[in-house]
VMD Tcl script that draws the C-alpha trace (Angstrom):
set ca {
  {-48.71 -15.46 18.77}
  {-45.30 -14.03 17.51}
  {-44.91 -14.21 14.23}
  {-41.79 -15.78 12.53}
  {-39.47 -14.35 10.21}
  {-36.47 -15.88 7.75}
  {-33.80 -13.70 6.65}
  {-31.24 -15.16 4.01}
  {-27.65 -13.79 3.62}
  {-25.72 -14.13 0.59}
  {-21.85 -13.06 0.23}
  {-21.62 -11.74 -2.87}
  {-18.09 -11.12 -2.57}
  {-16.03 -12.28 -5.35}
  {-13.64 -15.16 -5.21}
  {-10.35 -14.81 -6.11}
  {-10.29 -16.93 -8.76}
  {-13.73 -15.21 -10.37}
  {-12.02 -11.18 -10.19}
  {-8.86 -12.46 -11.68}
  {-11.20 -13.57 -14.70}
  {-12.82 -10.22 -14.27}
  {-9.89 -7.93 -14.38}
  {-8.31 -10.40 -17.13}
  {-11.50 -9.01 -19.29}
  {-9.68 -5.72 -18.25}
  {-6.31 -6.49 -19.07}
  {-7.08 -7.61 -22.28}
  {-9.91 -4.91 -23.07}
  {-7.19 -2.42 -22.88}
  {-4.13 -4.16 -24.67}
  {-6.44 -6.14 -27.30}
  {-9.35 -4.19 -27.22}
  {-10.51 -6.17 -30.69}
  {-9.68 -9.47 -29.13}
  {-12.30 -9.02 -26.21}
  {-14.68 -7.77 -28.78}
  {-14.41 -10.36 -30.48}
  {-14.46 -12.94 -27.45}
  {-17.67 -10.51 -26.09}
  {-19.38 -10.98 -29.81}
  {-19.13 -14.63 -29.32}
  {-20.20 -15.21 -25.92}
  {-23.08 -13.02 -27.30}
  {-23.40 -15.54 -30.36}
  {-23.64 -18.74 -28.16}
  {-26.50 -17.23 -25.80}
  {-28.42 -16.37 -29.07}
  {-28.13 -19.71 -30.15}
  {-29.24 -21.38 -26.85}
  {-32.11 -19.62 -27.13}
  {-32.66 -20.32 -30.92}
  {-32.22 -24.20 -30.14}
  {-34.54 -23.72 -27.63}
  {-37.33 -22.37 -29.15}
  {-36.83 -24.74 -32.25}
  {-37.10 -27.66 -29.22}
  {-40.49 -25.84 -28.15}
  {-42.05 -25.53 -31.56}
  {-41.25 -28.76 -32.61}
  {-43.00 -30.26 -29.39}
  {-45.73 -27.80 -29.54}
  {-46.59 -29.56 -33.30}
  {-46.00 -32.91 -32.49}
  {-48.19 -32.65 -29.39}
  {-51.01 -30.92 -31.89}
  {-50.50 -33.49 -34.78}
  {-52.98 -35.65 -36.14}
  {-53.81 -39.49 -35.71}
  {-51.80 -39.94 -38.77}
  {-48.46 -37.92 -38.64}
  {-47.12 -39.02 -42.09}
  {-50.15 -37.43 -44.16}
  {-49.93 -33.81 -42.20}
  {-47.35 -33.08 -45.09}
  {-46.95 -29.24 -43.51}
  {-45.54 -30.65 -40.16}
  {-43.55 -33.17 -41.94}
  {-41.72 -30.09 -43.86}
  {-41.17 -28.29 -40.65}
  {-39.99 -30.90 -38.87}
  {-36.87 -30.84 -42.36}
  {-36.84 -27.26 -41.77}
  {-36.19 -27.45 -37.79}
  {-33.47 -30.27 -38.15}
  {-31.74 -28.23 -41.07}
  {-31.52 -25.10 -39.18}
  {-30.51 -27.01 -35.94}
  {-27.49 -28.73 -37.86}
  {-26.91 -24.93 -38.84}
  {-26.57 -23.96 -35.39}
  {-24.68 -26.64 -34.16}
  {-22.05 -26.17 -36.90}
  {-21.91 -22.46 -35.70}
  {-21.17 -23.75 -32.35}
  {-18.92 -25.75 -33.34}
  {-16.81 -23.24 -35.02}
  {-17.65 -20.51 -33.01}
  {-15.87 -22.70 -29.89}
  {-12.73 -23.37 -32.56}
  {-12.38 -19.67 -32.43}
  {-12.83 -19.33 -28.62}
  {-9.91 -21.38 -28.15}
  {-7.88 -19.71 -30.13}
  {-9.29 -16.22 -28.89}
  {-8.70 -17.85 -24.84}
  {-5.11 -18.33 -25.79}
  {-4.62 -14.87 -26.87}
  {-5.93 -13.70 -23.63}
  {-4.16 -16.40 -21.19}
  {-0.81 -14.29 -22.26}
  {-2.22 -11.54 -19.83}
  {-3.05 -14.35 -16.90}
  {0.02 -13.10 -14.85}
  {-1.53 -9.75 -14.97}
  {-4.76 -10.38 -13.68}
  {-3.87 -13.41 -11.47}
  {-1.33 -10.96 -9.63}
  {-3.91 -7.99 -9.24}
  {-6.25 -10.53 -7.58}
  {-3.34 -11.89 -5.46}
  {-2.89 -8.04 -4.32}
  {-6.97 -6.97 -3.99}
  {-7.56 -10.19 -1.80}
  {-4.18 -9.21 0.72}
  {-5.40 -5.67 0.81}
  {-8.67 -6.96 2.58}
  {-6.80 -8.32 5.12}
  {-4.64 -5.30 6.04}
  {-8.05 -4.05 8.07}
  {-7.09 -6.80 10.84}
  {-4.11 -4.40 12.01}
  {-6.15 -1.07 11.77}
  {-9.27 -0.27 10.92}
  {-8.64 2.41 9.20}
  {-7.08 0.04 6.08}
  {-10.43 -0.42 4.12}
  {-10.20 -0.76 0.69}
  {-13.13 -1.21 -2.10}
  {-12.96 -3.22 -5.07}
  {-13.95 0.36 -7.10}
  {-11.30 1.82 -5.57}
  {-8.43 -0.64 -6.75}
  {-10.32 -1.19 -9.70}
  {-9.48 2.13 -10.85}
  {-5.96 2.18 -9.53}
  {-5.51 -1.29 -11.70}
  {-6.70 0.67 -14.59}
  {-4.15 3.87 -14.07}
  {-1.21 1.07 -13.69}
  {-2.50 -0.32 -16.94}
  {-2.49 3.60 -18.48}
  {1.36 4.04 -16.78}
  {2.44 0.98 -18.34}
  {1.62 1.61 -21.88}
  {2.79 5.25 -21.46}
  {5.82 4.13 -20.68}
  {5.78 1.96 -23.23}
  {8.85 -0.41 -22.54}
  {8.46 -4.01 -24.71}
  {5.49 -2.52 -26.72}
  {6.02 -5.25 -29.26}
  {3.88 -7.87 -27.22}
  {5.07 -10.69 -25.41}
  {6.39 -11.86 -22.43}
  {8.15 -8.45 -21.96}
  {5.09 -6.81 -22.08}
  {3.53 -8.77 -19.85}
  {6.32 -8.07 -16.96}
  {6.27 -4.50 -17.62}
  {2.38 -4.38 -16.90}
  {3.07 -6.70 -13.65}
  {5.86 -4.21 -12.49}
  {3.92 -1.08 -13.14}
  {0.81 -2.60 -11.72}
  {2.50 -3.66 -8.46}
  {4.31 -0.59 -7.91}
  {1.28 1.73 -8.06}
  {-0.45 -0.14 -5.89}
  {1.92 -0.74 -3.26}
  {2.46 2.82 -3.29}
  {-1.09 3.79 -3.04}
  {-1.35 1.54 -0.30}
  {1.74 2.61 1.50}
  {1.33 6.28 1.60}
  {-2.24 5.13 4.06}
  {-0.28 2.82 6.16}
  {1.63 3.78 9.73}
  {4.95 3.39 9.30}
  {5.08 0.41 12.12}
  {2.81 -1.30 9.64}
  {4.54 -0.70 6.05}
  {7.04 -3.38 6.23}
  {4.48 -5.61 7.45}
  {2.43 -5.15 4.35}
  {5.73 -5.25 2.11}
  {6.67 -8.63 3.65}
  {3.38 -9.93 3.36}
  {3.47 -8.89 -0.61}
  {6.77 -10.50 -1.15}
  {6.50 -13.95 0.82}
  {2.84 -14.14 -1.14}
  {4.81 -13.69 -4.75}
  {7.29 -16.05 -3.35}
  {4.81 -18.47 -2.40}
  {2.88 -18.22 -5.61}
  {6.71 -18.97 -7.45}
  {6.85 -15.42 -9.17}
  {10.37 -14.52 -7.39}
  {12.52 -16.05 -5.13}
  {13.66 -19.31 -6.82}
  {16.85 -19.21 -5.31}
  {15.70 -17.50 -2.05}
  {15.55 -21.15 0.00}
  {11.66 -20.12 0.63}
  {9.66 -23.51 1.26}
  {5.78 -23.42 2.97}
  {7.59 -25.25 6.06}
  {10.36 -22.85 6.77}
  {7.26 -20.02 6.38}
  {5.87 -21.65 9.10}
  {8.85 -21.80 11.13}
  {9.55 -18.01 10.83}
  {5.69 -17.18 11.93}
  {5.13 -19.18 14.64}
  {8.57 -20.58 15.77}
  {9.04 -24.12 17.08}
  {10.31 -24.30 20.45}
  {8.45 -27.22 22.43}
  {11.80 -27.38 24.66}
  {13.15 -25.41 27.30}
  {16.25 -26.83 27.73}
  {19.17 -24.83 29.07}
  {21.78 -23.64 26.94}
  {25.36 -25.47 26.56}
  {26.93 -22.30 25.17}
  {27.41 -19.15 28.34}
  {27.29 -16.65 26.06}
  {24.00 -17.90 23.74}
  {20.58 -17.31 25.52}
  {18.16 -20.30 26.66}
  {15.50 -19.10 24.02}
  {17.99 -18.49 21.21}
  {19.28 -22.14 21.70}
  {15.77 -23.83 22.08}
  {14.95 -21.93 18.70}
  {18.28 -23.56 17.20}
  {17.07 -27.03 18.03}
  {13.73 -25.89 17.01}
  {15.12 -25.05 13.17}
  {17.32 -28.08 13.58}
  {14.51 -30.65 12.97}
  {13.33 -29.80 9.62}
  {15.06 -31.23 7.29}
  {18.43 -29.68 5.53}
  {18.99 -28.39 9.46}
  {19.85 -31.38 11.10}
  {23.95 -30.02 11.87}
  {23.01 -26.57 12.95}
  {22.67 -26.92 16.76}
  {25.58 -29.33 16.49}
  {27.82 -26.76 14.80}
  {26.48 -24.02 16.72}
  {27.60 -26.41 19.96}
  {30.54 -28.00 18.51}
  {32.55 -24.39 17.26}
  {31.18 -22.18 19.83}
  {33.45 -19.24 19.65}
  {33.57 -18.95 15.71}
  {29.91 -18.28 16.12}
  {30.42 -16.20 19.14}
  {32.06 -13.67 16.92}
  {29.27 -13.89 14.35}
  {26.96 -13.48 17.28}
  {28.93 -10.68 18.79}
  {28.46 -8.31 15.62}
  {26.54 -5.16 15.19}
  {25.25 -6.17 12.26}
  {25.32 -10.32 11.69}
  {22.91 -9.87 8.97}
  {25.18 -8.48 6.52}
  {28.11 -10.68 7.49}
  {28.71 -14.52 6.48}
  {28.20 -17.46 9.38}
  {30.85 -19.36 10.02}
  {31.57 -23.34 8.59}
  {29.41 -23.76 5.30}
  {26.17 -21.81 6.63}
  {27.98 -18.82 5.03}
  {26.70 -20.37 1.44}
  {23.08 -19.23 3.01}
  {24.32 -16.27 2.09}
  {23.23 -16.84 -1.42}
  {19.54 -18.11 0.23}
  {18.09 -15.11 1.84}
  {15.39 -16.37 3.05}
  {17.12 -19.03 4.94}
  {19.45 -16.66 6.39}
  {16.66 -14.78 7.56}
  {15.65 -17.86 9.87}
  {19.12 -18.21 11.32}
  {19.17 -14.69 12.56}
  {15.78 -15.40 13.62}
  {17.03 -17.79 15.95}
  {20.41 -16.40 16.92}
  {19.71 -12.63 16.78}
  {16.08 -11.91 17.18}
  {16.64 -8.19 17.45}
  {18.31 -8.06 13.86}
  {15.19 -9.69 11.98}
  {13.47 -6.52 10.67}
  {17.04 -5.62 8.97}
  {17.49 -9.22 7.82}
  {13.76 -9.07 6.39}
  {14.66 -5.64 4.69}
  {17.68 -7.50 3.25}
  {15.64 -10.29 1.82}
  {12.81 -7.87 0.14}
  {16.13 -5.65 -1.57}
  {17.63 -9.18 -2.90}
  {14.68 -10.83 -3.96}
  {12.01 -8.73 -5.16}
  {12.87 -6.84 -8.38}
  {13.37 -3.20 -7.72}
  {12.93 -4.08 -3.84}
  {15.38 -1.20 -2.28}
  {13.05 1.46 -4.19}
  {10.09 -0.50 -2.42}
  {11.67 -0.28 0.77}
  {13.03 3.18 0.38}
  {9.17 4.10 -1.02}
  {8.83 7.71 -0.77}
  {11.79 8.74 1.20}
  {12.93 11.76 -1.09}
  {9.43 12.99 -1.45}
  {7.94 15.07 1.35}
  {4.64 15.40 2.07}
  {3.45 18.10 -0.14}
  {4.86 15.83 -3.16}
  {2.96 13.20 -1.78}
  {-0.17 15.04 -1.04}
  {0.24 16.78 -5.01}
  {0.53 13.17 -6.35}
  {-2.69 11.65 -4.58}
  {-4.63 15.16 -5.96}
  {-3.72 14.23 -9.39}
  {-5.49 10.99 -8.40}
  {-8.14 12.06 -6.73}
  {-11.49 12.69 -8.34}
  {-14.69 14.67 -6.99}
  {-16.05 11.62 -5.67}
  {-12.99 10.23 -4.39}
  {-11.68 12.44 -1.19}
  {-8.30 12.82 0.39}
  {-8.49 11.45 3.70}
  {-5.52 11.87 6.47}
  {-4.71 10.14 8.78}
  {-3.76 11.77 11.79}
  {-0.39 10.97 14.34}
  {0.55 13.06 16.98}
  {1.82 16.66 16.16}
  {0.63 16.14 12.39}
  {0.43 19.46 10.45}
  {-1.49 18.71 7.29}
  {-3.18 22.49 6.85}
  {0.32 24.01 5.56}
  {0.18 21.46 2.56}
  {-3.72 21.91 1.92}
  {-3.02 25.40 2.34}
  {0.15 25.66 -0.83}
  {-1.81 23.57 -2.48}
  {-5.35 25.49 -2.50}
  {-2.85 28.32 -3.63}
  {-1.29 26.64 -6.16}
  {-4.53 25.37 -7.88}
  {-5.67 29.27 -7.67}
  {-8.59 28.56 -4.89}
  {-9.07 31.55 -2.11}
  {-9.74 31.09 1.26}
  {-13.18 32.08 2.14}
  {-14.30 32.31 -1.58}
  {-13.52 28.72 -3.22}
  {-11.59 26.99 -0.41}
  {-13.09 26.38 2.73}
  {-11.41 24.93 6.06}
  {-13.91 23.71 8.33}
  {-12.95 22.58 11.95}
  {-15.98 19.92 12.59}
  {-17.77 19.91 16.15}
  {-20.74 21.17 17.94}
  {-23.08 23.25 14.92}
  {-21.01 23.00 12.88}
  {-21.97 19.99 10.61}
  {-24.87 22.66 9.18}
  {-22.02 24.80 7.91}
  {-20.48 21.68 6.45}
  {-23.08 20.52 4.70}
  {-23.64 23.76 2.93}
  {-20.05 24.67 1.88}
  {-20.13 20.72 0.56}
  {-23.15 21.27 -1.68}
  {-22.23 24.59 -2.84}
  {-18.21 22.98 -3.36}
  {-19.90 20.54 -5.87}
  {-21.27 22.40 -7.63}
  {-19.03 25.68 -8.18}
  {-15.98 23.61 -7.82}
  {-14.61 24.40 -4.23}
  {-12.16 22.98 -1.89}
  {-13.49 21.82 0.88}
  {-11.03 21.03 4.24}
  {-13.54 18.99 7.32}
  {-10.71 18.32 9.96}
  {-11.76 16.36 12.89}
  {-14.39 14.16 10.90}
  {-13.87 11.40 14.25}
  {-15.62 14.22 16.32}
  {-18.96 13.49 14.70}
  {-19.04 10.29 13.41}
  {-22.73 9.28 12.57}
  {-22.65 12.71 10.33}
  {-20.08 10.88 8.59}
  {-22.53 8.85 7.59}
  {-24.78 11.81 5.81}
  {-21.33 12.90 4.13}
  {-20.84 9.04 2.78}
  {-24.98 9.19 1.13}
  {-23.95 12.84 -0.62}
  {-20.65 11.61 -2.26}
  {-23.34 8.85 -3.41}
  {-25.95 11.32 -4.75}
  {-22.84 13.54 -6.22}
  {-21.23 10.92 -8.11}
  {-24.88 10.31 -10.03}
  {-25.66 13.83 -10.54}
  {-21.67 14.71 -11.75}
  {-19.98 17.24 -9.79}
  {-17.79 20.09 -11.10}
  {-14.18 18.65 -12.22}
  {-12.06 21.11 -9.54}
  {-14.56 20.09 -6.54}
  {-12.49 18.27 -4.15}
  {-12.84 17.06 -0.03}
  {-9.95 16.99 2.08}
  {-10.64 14.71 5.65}
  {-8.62 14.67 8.48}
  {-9.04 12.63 11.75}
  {-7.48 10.54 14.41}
  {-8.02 6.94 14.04}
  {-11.51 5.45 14.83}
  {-13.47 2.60 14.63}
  {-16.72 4.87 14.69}
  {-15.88 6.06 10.89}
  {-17.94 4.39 8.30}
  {-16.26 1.62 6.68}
  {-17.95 2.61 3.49}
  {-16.68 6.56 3.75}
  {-13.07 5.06 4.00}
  {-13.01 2.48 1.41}
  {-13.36 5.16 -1.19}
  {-10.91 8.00 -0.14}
  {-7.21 7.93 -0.64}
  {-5.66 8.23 2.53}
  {-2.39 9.73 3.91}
  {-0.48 8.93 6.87}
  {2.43 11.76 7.97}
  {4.04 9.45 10.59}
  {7.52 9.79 10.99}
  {9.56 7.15 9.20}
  {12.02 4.62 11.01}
  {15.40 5.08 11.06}
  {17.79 8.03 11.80}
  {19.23 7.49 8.22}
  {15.33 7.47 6.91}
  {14.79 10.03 9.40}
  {17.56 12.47 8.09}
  {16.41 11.68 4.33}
  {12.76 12.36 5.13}
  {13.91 15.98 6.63}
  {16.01 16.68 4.24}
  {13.34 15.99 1.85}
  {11.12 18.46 3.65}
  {12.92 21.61 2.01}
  {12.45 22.21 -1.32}
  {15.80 22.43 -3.61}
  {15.85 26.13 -4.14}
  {15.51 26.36 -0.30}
  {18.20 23.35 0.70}
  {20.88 23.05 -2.05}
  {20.95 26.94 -3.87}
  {21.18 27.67 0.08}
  {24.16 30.12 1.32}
  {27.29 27.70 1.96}
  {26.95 28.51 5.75}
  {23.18 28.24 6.21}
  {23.00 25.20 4.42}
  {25.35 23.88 6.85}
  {23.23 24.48 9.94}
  {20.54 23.26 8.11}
  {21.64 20.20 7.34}
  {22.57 19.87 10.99}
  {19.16 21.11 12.62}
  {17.93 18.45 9.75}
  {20.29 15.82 11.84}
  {19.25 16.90 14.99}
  {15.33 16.68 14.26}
  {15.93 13.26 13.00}
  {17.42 12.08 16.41}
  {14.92 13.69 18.65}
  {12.33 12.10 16.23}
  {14.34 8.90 16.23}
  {14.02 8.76 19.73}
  {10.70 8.88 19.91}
  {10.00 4.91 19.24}
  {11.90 3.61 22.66}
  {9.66 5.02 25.05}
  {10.82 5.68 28.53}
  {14.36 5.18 26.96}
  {14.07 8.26 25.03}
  {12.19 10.74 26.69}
  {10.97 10.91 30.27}
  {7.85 12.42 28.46}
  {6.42 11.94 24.96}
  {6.56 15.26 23.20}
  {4.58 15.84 19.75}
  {8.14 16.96 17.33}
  {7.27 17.24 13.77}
  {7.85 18.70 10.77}
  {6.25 21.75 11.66}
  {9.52 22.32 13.87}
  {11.75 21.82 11.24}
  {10.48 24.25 9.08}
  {9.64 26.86 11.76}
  {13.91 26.48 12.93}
  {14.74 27.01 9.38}
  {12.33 29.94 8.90}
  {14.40 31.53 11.91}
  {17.46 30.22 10.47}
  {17.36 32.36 7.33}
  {15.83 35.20 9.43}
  {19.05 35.12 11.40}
  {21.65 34.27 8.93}
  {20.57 37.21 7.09}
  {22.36 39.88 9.44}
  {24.79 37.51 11.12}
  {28.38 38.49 11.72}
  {31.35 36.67 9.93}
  {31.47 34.77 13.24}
  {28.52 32.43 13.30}
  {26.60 33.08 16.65}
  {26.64 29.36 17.86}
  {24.90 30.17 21.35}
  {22.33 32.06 19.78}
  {21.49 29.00 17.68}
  {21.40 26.36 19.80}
  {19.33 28.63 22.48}
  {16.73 29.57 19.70}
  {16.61 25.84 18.74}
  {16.69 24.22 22.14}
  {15.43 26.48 23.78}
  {12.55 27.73 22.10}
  {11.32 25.90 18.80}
  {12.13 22.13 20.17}
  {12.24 22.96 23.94}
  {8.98 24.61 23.60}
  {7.52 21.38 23.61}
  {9.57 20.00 26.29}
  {8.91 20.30 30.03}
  {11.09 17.64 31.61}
  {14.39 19.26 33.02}
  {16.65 16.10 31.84}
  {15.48 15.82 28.62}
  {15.82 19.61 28.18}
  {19.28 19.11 29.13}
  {19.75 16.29 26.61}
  {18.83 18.00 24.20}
  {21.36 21.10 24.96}
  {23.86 18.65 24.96}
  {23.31 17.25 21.78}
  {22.59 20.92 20.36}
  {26.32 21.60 21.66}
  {28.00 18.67 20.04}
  {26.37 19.39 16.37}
  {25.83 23.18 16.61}
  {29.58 23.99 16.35}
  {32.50 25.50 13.76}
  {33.38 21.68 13.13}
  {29.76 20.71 11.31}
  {30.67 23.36 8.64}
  {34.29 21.72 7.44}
}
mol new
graphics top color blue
foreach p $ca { graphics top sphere $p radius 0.5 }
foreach p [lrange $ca 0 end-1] q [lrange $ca 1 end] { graphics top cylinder $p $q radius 0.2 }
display resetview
């Protein structure tokens, strides 16, 4: 006979509710360390006098149970039983005051609720982000120690150091700030403002911004799901069927019963707010242009009307509702990657790896590389760049044990190529961060996206995406970026011309990228790695030019050879001369 088994699963996952309590110990550890003492010193009191009561319970059984016939002549138990009631009315008095001061001590800490009931807010949403890709994973040691830094910025900073409510916001800013941006910088760019949207309708649903916004849990649900149970045709020739079904949609929840009818009524006023290039940033006719001072209803108008101008309409309600919201949206735009990459190493920690995450054309070696040089590691001796496949996980797992303890740098690109050794990797970051490695010792990953790496690997590393942003103004700013200031701006007045325009010109062939078919009959891999390679030739050139800038030479060397070596499609080789002849010309230096 088989025999039977029962196996028992428990989530021990915390709620929300229970980590906010947990990082509110936090919170208040750090700004009033002597406050949670004292709160820790009296939990500590009231289990110490459970247990006292307790045993004064048991004893005082234990002789009653053992007393003789007559109880009143065993004059011993009689004084005991004085003793035990005296020292139990001791106790309880303790208790008593000991819970006087706990209230007193619990409002001290509730100031810092905010803190800790935001943090939770932003842990629990960042367990959620693994539904788009599995690469978001995220431990609760991880943001643990990123709440900490925040709390570390924030009293550096030290803005509204007198206590208070002022205090309080400037550890909620600081806090959501570094976290977003540690987020971020792991996110594809198609998924950032996904992840910023879902931040600021969850601080607008909790009531922490927005009053005035027009957000309500009904007109959420219109904006995620939509409401058209009609498919009615249009009365208006130039509004769309689905447009006008979503109109009468929004029109039956309440404070929207006139919209269809004023859409219908004054057609061609709205026809010209239709007919814009940008509706978002322009007032609707009648008195919808008062939403206008309601973002968020705005942003369901345009929803209905103009579908294809929601992700600017969104942007506009993130910038005008949540405080410092352009510098969320505009996160990291005027740093380029090497910034980026030096800011996560200052975060990093032996047991906490760099992990990128790769997108077609990436280049992530140059930045290892300048930054192996500038923390004064040498190839071959202290930093190590290993390209993972087929024997070569042996080699790996040397220059990994040897990197923790002498202190190495240690590049695995690849890691998706051999996922179950992934797993050994995951078991010696374990074993490392018990033994204590040397303070320099540092991994770098790199890989495609995978399902096959350990969810337990990826949770712990800080990870980098190098996607291109979206935009062409983004785009321009993020190439721009690329060049340091001594290379862009102290830049001869000629060459910094052409560089600004190859800068343009990478930012539209990038730009291009996202329609598909539309914008290339092929998908080539531009990057970066372009960029800087053009400007390298640039300089090279510029350095012996004539007084009469070569423009032919330029544009053949750029199309031609840096950009068109990727290409291999005849039209959009001649695209791309043609847009190399309208910006590579005398007029892009006036």
């Amino acid at each position: 006979s088989s025999d039977l088994s029962q196996c028992t699963l428990i989530n021990f996952i915390a709620t929300e509710r229970g980590l906010e309590d947990q990082l509110l110990a936090k919170v208040v550890g750090h700004e009033q360390p002597a406050l949670e003492k004292e709160r820790n010193d009296l939990v500590q009191a009231f289990n110490k006098y459970k247990i006292q009561l307790q045993q004064l319970e048991d004893d005082l059984l234990f002789k009653l149970a053992n007393a003789p016939a007559d109880i009143l002549s065993d004059i011993p138990l009689i004084e005991g039983l004085e003793a035990t009631k005296d020292k139990a009315t001791e106790i309880n008095l303790a208790v008593r005051k000991g819970k006087e001061t706990e209230i007193g001590i619990n409002e001290a800490r509730e100031v810092y609720r905010p803190v800790s009931s935001e943090a939770s807010m932003l842990y629990f949403m960042l367990l959620k982000l693994c539904v788009m890709d599995h690469m978001y994973q995220y431990s609760l040691d991880s943001f643990t120690t990123f709440f900490m830094k925040a709390l570390g910025k924030a009293a550096a900073e030290g803005e509204g150091s007198g206590g208070g409510n002022t205090r309080v916001n400037n550890l909620i800013k600081t806090l959501r700030w570094t976290i977003f941006t540690w987020v971020s910088r792991g996110l594809f760019e198609k998924h950032k403002l996904t992840f910023l949207a879902q931040l600021t309708f969850g601080l607008m649903a909790r009531g922490d911004i927005g009053e005035s916004s027009g957000y309500d849990a009904e007109g959420m649900n219109f904006l995620m799901k939509g409401n058209r149970k009609d498919n009615d045709e249009s009365p208006l020739e130039w509004l769309p069927d689905n447009a006008w079904n979503a109109v009468k949609g929004l029109s039956e929840i309440e404070g929207w019963e006139r919209l269809a009818g004023d859409i219908e009524e004054n057609g061609p006023r709205f026809l010209e707010w239709f007919n814009l290039i940008t509706p978002e940033e322009e007032k609707l006719p009648l008195d919808w242009r008062e939403l206008d001072k309601n973002p968020f209803k705005k942003l369901m108008v345009v929803k209905c009307l103009r579908p294809d101008r929601t992700l600017p309409a969104l942007r506009n309600l993130i910038q005008s509702t949540l405080p410092d919201g352009k510098e969320y949206v505009m996160c990291d735009s005027k740093l380029n990657s090497f910034q980026i990459l030096e800011e996560a190493y200052n975060d990093s920690t032996p047991s906490t790896p760099i992990y990128f995450v790769l997108s077609p054309g990436a280049d992530v070696a140059s930045d290892v590389d300048k930054l192996a040089k500038q923390e004064k590691m040498i190839s071959g001796e202290s930093y190590f760049n290993i390209s993972l496949g087929q024997g070569q996980d042996i080699i790996a797992t040397e220059r990994l044990d040897n990197g923790h303890k002498l202190g190495h740098f240690v590049v695995l690109n690849n890691v998706h190529l051999m996922p179950r050794w992934l797993k050994v990797v995951e078991k010696k970051l374990d074993e490392y961060a018990v033994s204590g490695s040397h303070e320099k010792f540092r991994i770098f990953l790199s890989s495609d996206p995978s399902k096959q790496i350990p969810i337990g690997l990826i949770e712990r590393c800080i990870k980098l995406t190098n996607d291109p942003p979206s935009g062409l103004k983004a785009n321009l700013i993020g190439a721009i970026s690329s060049f340091s200031k001594e290379d862009y701006e102290d830049a001869e007045p000629r060459t910094r011309g052409i560089l600004f325009g190859i800068c343009y010109f990478h930012a539209i062939v990038v730009e291009r990228k996202k329609f598909g078919g539309i914008g290339y009959n092929m998908m080539y891999p531009f990057a970066l790695g372009d960029l800087r390679d053009s400007a390298k030739c640039l300089n090279n050139y510029m350095e012996n030019a004539p007084t009469k800038i070569p423009w032919a030479d330029l544009r053949y060397i750029f199309g031609e050879i840096m950009y068109g070596g990727h290409i291999v499609n005849d039209f959009d080789r001649l695209m791309a001369e043609k847009m190399l002849e309208f910006i590579m010309k005398d007029e892009l230096l006036d």
